[in-house]
FIGU-839750 format. One line per 2 residues: their letters; for each residue x negated, y, z negated of C-alpha. Coordinates in steps of 0.02 Angstrom, whole numbers, always signed. Layout:
a	X/Y/Z; ...
END
This chain:
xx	-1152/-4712/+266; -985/-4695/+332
xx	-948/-4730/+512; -897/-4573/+607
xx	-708/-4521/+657; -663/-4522/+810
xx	-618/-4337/+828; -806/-4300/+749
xx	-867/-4419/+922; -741/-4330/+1016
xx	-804/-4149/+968; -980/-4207/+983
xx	-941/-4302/+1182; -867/-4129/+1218
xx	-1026/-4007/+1169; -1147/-4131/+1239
xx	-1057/-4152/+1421; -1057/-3949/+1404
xx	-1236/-3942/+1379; -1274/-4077/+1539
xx	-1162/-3968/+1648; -1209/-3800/+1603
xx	-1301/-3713/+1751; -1475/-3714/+1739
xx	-1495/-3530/+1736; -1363/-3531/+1571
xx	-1476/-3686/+1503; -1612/-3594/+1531
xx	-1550/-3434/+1451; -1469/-3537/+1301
xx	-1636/-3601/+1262; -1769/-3483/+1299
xx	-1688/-3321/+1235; -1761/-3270/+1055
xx	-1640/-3286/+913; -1645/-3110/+885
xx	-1663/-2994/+1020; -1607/-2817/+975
xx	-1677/-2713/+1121; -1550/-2840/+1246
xx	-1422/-2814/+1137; -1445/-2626/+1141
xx	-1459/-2634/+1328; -1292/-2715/+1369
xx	-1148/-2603/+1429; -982/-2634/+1402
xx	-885/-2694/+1549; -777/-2546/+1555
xx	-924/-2419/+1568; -1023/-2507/+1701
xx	-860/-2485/+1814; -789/-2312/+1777
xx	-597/-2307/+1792; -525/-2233/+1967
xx	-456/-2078/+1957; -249/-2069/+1946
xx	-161/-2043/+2092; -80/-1848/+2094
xx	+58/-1795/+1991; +232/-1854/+2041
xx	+324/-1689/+2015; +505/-1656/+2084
xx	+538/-1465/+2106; +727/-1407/+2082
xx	+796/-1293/+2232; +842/-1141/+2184
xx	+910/-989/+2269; +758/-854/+2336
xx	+828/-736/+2196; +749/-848/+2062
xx	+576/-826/+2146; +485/-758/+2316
xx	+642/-657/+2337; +569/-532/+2194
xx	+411/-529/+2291; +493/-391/+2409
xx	+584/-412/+2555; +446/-460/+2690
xx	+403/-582/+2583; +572/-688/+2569
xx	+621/-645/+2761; +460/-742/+2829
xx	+467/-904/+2904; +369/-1032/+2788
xx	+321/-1004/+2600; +271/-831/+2597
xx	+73/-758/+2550; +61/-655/+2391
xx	+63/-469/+2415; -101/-418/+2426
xx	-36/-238/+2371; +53/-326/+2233
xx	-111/-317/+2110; -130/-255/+1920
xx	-4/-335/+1800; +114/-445/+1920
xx	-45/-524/+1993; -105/-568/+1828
xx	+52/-684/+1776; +51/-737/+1956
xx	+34/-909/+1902; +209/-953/+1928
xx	+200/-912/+2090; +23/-1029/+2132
xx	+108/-1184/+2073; +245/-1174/+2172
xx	+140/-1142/+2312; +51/-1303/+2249
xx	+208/-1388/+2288; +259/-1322/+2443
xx	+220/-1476/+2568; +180/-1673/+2480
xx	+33/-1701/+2590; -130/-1736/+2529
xx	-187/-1829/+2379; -334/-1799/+2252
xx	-432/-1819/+2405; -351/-1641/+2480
xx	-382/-1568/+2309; -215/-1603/+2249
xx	-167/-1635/+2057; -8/-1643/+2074
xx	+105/-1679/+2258; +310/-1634/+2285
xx	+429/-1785/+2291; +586/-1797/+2332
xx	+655/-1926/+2234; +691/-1864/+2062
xx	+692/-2017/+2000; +523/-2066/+2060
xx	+450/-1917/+1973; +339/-1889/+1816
xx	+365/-1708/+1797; +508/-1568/+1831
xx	+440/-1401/+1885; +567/-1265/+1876
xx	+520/-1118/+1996; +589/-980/+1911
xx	+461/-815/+1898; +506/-771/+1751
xx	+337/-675/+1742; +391/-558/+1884
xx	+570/-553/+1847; +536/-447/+1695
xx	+410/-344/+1787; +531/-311/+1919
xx	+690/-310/+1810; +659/-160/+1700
xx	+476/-188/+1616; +518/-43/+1458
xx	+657/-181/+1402; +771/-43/+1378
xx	+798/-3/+1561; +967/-40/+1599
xx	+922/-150/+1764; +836/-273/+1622
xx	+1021/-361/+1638; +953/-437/+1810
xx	+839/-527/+1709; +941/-587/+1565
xx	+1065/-645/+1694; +956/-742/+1778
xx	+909/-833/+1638; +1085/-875/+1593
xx	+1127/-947/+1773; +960/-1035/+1759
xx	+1018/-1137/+1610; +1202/-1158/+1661
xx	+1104/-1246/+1811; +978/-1350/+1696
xx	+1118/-1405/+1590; +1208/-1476/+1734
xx	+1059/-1585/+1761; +1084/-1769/+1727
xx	+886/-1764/+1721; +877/-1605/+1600
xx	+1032/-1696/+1489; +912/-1878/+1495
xx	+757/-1769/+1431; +818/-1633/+1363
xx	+689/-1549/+1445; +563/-1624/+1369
xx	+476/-1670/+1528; +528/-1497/+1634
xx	+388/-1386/+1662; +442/-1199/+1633
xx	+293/-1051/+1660; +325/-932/+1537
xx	+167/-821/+1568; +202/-653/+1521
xx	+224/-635/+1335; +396/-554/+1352
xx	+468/-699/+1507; +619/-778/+1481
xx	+622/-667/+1322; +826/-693/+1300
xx	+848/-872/+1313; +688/-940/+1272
xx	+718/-1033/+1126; +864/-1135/+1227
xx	+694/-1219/+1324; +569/-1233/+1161
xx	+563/-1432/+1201; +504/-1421/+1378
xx	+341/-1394/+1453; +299/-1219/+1438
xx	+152/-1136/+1533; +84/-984/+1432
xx	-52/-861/+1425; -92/-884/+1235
xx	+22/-909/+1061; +40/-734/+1028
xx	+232/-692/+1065; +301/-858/+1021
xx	+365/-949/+860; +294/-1129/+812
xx	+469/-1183/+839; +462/-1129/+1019
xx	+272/-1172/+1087; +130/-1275/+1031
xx	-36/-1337/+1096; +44/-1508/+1070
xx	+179/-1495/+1218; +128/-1335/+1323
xx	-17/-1295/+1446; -134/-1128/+1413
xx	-177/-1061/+1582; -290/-928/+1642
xx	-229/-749/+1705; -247/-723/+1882
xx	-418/-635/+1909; -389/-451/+1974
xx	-574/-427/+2008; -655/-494/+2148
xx	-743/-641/+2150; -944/-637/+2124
xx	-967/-753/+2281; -1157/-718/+2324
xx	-1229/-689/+2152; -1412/-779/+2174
xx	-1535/-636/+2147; -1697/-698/+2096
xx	-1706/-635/+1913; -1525/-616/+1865
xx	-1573/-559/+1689; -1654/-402/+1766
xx	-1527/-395/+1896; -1391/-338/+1775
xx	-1467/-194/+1669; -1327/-145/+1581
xx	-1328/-236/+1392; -1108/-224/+1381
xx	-963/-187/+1467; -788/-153/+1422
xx	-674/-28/+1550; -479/-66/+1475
xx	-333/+12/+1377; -393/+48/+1203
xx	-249/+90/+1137; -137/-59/+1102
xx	-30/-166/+986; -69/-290/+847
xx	-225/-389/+843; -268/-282/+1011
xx	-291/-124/+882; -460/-184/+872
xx	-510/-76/+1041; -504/+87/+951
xx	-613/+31/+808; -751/-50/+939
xx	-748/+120/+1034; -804/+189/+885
xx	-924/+95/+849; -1013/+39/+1027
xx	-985/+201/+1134; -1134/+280/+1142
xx	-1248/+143/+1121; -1417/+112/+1223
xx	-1353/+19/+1374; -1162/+2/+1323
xx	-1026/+61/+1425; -846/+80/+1348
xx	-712/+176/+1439; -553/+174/+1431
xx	-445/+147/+1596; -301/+82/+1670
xx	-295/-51/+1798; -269/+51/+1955
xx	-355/+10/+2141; -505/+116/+2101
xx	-518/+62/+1915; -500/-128/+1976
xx	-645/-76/+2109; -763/+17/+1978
xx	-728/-145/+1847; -802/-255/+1959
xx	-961/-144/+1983; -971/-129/+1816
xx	-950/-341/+1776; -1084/-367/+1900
xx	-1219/-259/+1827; -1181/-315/+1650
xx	-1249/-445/+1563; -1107/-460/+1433
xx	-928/-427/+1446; -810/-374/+1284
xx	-664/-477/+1263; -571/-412/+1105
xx	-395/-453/+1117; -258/-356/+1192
xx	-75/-327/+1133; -73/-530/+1124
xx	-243/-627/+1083; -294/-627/+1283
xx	-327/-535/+1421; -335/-555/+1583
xx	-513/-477/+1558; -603/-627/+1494
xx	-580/-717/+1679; -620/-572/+1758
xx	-775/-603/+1657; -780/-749/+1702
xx	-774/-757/+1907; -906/-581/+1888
xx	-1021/-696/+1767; -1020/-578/+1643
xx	-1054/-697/+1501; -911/-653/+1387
xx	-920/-589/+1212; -749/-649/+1136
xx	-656/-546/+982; -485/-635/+929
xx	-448/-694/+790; -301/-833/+841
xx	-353/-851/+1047; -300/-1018/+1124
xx	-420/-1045/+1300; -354/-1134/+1468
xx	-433/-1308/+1484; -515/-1334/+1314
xx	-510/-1485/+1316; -620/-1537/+1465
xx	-737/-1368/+1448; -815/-1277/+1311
xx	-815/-1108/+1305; -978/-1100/+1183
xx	-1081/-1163/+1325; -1058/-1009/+1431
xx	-949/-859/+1270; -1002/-775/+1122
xx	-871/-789/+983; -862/-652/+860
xx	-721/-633/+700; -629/-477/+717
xx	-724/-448/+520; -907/-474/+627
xx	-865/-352/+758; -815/-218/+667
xx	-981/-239/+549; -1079/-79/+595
xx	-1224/-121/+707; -1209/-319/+704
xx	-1138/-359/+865; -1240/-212/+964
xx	-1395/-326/+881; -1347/-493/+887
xx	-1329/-474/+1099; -1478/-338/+1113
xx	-1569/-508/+1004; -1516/-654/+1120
xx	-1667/-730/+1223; -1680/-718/+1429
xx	-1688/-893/+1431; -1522/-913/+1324
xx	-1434/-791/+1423; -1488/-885/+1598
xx	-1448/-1042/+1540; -1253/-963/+1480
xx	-1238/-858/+1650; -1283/-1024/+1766
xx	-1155/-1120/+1667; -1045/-969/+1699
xx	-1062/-991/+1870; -1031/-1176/+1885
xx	-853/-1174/+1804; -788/-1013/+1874
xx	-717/-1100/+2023; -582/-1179/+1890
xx	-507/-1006/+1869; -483/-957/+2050
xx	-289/-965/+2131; -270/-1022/+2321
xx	-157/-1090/+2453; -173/-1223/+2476
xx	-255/-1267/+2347; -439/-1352/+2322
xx	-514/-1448/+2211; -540/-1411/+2032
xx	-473/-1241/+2060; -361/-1143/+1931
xx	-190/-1219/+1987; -237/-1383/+2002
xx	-288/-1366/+1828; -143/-1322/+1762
xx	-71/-1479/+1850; -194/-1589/+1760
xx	-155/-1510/+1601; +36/-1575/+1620
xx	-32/-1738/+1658; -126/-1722/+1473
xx	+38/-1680/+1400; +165/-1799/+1462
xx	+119/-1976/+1329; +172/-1847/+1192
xx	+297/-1789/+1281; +358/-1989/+1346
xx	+335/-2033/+1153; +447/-1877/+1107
xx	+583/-1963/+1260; +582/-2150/+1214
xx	+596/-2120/+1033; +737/-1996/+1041
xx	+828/-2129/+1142; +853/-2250/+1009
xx	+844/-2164/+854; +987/-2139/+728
xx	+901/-2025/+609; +803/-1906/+726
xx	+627/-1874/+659; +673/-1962/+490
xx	+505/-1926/+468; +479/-1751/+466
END
């Protein structure tokens, strides 16, 4: 037999000085454990999921100054004479209330105290360059609800120019030019805001209500933020009742404008069919203080609420639905939801194709067929997310506008990716 090498006695000196001064315990372990023990192997965690990350500090988020006239300025005169950032309107209801979002993140932004521990997504610096995100406080929402809403009114110039001295101002921007945008958060609510130069800001951050108005050129679920309308009903604060099944006796609800555009012609068709039913009601309204008022009677006593779509594929019915829990019976065919991503909507909605709602009969069966149980287990999940689609100042945690902020957060890698490549490439998007 041939003697052994001396890197073979080497290797072996090395494993047997391991084995002497191994701690017991690991001795112990090394010898006693089976060879094959599948139920330990099961057991073990990876290291990561036995300590769960810690949360990200807030949002950096640098907010440009502009002049009142781009914002609380068209809230009325009280409101941009106050001292401090002024309180929405409470008179101001109805439409501009429902694209109020604008308005709530700013508000968001108004003072940088407070961290995630105040509630706080996202806090105001004042060092562009130490921020992560550009918010540009223009209410472009209100500005066409103030500035001639028939879009033939000749004071819809206000609005146009607006929008032009807006981008003369972005432009200007060294951190606009750096981006392009990319990283500049614009709302863009109202399906008809910033209707004249929207396609000049297609590569920034948009916040929207839904797809409906916009080309794929312009806004995608890639880049921009879905957020909720601004709830015009009041909020179902107390609702405990001991049988809430029995508490709401009415089977459907729907109080709205029937008569409306595109996918929304879907209202007149459902009157048709539903009014009249055993314990349906289906009126047609407008969003006045007493409608508003007999709406949320009428959401509270109702076990489901109708959702078809509206001149765009939302409305700011479904989160009225939502904070009366109402579970909602959703009709669109193409409707994008706020937050998708961290809730689902099937938990706590009824989805219906515009083809299944119109079927004679089916949806009037399919809810008159769902179980009390089902329907109690949909309405408590109801009531444990509505508090993500209420707007406050300041704001608390988890609630509608901090949302939004933590929807931007979601977006920016794509958007970062979309920054750092554009910086060094000759050919851009070779690819595409």
């Amino acid at each position: 037999m041939a003697a052994p090498s001396s890197r073979t006695v080497a290797v072996g000196g090395a494993l047997l000085l391991l084995l002497v001064f191994a701690a017991p315990s690991t001795f112990v372990y090394l010898t006693s454990a089976p060879a094959s023990s599948p139920s330990l192997l099961l057991n073990l965690k990876p290291f990561g999921a036995r300590c769960p990350p810690a949360a990200p500090p807030p949002l950096r988020v640098f907010m440009y100054d502009l002049p009142p006239r781009f914002h609380v300025a068209m809230m009325g005169a009280a409101s941009a004479s106050g001292s401090g950032f002024p309180a929405w309107p409470p008179s101001s209801g109805g439409i501009r209330r429902q694209h109020s979002v604008e308005y709530w993140m700013m508000a968001s932004l108004q003072d940088g105290g407070g961290g995630l521990e105040a509630g706080r997504e996202a806090v105001r610096v004042e060092d562009p360059d130490a921020a992560e995100a550009f918010f540009v406080p223009f209410f472009s929402s209100l500005s066409f609800n103030v500035h001639g809403r028939n879009m033939t009114d000749p004071e819809t110039e206000a609005d146009r120019l607006l929008q032009v001295e807006l981008m003369d101002f972005l432009w200007k921007s060294k951190y606009w030019q750096r981006s392009a945008g990319r990283d500049h958060v614009i709302p863009m609510h109202h399906p008809n805001a910033f209707r004249f130069l929207r396609d000049m800001v297609n590569a920034s951050i948009l916040i929207v209500a839904d797809f409906g108005r916009y080309t794929k050129e312009l806004a995608t679920l890639r880049k921009d933020v879905v957020a909720p309308y601004v709830h015009v009903v009041y909020s179902f604060l107390d609702d405990d009742p001991p049988d809430p099944f029995e508490a709401r006796p009415m089977l459907l609800f729907f109080r709205g404008r029937t008569v409306r555009k595109d996918e929304g012609k879907i209202r007149a068709k459902l009157a048709k069919i539903l009014k009249g039913k055993d314990g349906v009601r289906f009126e047609d309204s407008l969003a006045t203080g007493d409608g508003i008022k007999t709406s949320t009677e009428g959401m509270r006593s109702s076990k489901f609420c109708l959702h078809p779509a509206g001149d765009t594929p939302s409305s700011c019915r479904l989160f009225d639905a939502i904070v009366s829990h109402c579970v909602p019976v959703i009709i669109s065919s193409r409707i994008e939801l706020p937050f998708e991503d961290e809730i689902d909507y099937s938990e706590f909605s009824l989805f219906f194709s515009v083809e299944e709602a119109l079927r004679p009969d089916h949806l009037f069966n399919q809810l008159r067929q769902i179980p009390k149980t089902k329907w109690v287990e949909m309405w408590s999940k109801l009531k444990n997310v509505s508090h993500h689609y209420e707007f406050q100042y300041p704001p608390r945690k988890g609630d509608g506008v901090n949302m939004i902020w933590r929807q931007v957060r979601h977006k920016l890698p794509a958007v970062n990716l979309a920054i750092h490549r554009n910086r060094r490439l000759k050919i851009p998007d070779w690819w595409g």
